[in-house]
C-alpha positions as CSV (number, residue, x, y, z in Angstrom):
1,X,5.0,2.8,-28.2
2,X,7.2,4.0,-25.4
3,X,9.6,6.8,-27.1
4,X,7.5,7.7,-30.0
5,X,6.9,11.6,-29.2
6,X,4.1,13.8,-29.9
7,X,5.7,16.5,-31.8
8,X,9.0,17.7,-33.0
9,X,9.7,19.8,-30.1
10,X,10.8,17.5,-26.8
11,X,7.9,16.6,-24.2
12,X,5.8,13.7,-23.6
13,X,6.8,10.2,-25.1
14,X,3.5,8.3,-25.9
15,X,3.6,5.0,-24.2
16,X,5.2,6.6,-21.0
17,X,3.0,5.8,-17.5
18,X,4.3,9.0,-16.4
19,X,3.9,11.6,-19.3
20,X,0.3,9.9,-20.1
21,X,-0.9,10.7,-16.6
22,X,0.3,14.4,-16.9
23,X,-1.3,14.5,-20.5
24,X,-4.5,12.6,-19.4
25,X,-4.0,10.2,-21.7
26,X,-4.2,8.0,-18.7
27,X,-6.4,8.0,-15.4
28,X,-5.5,9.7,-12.3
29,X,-7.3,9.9,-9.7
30,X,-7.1,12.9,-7.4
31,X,-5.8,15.5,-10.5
32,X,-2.5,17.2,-10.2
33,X,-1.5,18.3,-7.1
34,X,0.8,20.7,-8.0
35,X,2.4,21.9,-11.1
36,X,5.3,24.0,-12.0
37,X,7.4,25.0,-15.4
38,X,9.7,22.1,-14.6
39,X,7.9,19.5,-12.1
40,X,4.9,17.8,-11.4
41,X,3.0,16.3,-8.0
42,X,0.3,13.8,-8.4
43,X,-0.7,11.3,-6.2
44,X,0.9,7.6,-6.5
45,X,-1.1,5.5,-8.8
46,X,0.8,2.5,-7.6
47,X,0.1,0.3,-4.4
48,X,2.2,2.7,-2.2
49,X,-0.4,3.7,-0.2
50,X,-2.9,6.7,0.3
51,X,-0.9,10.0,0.7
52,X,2.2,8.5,-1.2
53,X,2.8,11.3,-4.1
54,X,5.9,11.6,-6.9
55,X,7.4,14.7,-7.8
56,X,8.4,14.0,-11.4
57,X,9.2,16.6,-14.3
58,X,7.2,17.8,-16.3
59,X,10.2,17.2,-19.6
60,X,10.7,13.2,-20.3
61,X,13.8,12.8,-18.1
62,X,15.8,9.4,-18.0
63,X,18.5,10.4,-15.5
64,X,19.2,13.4,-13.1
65,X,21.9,13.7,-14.6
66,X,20.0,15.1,-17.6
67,X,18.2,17.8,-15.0
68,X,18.7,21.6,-16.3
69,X,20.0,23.6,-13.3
70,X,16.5,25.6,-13.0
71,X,15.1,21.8,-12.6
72,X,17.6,20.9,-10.5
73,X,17.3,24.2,-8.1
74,X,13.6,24.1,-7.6
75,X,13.6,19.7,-7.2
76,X,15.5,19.9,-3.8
77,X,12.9,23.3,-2.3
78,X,9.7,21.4,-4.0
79,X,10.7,18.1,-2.2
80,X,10.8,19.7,1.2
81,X,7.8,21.6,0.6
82,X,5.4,18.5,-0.5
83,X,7.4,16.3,2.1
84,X,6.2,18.7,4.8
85,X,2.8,19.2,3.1
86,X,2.6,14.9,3.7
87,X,3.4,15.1,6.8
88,X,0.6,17.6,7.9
89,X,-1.8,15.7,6.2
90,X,-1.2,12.5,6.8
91,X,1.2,12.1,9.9
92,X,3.2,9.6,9.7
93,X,6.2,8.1,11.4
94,X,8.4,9.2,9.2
95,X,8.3,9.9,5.2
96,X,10.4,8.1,2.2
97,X,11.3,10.2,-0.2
98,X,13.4,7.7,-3.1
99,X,14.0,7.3,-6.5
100,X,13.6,3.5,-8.7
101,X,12.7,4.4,-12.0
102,X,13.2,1.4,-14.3
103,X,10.6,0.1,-16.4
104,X,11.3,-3.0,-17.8
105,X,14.5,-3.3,-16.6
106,X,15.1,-0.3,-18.6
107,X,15.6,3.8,-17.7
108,X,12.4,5.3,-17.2
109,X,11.0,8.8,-16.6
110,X,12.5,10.1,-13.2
111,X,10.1,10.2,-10.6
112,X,10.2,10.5,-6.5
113,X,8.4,8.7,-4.6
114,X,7.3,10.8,-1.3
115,X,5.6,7.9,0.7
116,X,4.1,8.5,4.2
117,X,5.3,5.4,6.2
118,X,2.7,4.7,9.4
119,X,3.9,2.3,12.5
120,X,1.1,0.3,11.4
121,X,2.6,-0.2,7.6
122,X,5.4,-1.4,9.4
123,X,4.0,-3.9,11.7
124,X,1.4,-5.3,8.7
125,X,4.2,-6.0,6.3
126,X,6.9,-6.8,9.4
127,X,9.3,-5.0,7.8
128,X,10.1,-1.1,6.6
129,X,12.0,0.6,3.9
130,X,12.4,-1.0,0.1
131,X,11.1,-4.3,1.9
132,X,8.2,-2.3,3.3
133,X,7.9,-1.0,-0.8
134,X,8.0,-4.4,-2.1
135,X,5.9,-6.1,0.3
136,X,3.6,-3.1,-0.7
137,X,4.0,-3.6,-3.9
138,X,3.3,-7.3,-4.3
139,X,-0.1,-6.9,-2.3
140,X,-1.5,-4.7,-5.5
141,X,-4.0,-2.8,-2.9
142,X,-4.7,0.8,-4.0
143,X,-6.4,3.2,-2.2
144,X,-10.0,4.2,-3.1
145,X,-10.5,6.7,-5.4
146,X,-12.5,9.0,-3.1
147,X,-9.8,8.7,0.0
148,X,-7.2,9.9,-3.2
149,X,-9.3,12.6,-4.3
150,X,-9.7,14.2,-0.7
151,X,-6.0,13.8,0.5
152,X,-5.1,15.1,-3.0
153,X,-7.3,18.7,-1.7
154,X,-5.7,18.8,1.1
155,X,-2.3,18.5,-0.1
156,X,-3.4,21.5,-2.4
157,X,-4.6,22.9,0.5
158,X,-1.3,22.9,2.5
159,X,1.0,23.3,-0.8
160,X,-1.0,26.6,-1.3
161,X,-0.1,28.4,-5.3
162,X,3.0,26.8,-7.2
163,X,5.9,28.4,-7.6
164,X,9.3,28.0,-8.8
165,X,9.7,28.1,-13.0
C-alpha cells in the first residue's frame, strides 16, 4: 500500500512507482542512469518516448517545497547536466524539462520529466508541449527494451561518474 514504509528511518514508501523502481521492486529497463546521495536518473518507464528520463530523489518527496538545500543545490546543476547529456544523444528540437506528479489525483513522489521533443513528435501528434504529453500519453506506446537499454549507456556514457552529495 502506497505510504506504508520499509523501516523506521524515512526512504522508500512501498506501493510508490517511483521508490519501487529505485528499489527494484519493480522493472526498469535500462538500470539507473545516474545516482547521487540525494537524486536519481532512470529512463522514463512511461509512453514519453525513447531518451525521455526523470530526475527524481532518491528520499520519498511530495513537494519541492519539502527539498533540503543540498537537494535543492545539486537538482538545478544535475538538470542541466542530463538535459545536455539528452541532447547529445538523442538531438532533438528542443528538450522538456517539467514537473506533474499526482497520482490519483493525489501528491506523489517528485519527479522531472527530461523529454527529448523531435520535429517529427510534433507533426505525428499535430501538436507540442502538455498536448504533445498527453497525446503521448494516451497512445500507451513504449519504447523497446533494447532501444532503452542502449540510450540508457550512452547517457552513462556522456553523464560520465556522479557527483554532487
Amino acid at each position: 500500500m502506497v505510504g506504508a514504509r520499509w523501516g523506521e528511518e524515512p526512504g522508500p514508501v512501498r506501493g510508490c512507482l517511483a521508490c519501487d523502481l529505485m528499489t527494484g521492486d519493480a522493472p526498469l529497463p535500462g538500470g539507473t542512469v545516474v545516482r547521487t546521495d540525494a537524486w536519481v536518473v532512470e529512463h522514463c518507464v512511461g509512453p514519453f518516448g525513447l531518451g525521455t528520463v526523470v530526475v527524481k530523489p532518491t528520499r520519498h518527496v511530495l513537494h519541492v517545497a519539502e527539498l533540503t538545500a543540498a537537494e535543492s543545490a545539486e537538482l538545478g546543476p544535475l538538470l542541466q547536466r542530463v538535459s545536455a547529456a539528452v541532447t547529445t544523444v538523442m538531438d532533438p528540437e528542443q528538450v522538456y524539462v517539467c514537473l506533474w506528479s499526482h497520482v490519483g489525483g493525489a501528491p506523489g513522489h517528485i519527479h522531472f520529466v527530461v523529454q527529448p521533443v523531435t520535429r517529427a513528435n510534433m507533426e505525428r501528434f499535430d501538436t507540442y508541449g502538455p498536448a504533445l504529453q498527453l497525446a503521448m500519453g494516451e497512445t500507451g506506446e513504449l519504447p523497446p527494451v533494447p532501444d532503452v537499454e542502449r540510450v540508457c549507456d550512452r547517457l552513462r556514457d556522456h553523464l560520465g561518474p556522479a557527483t554532487g552529495t
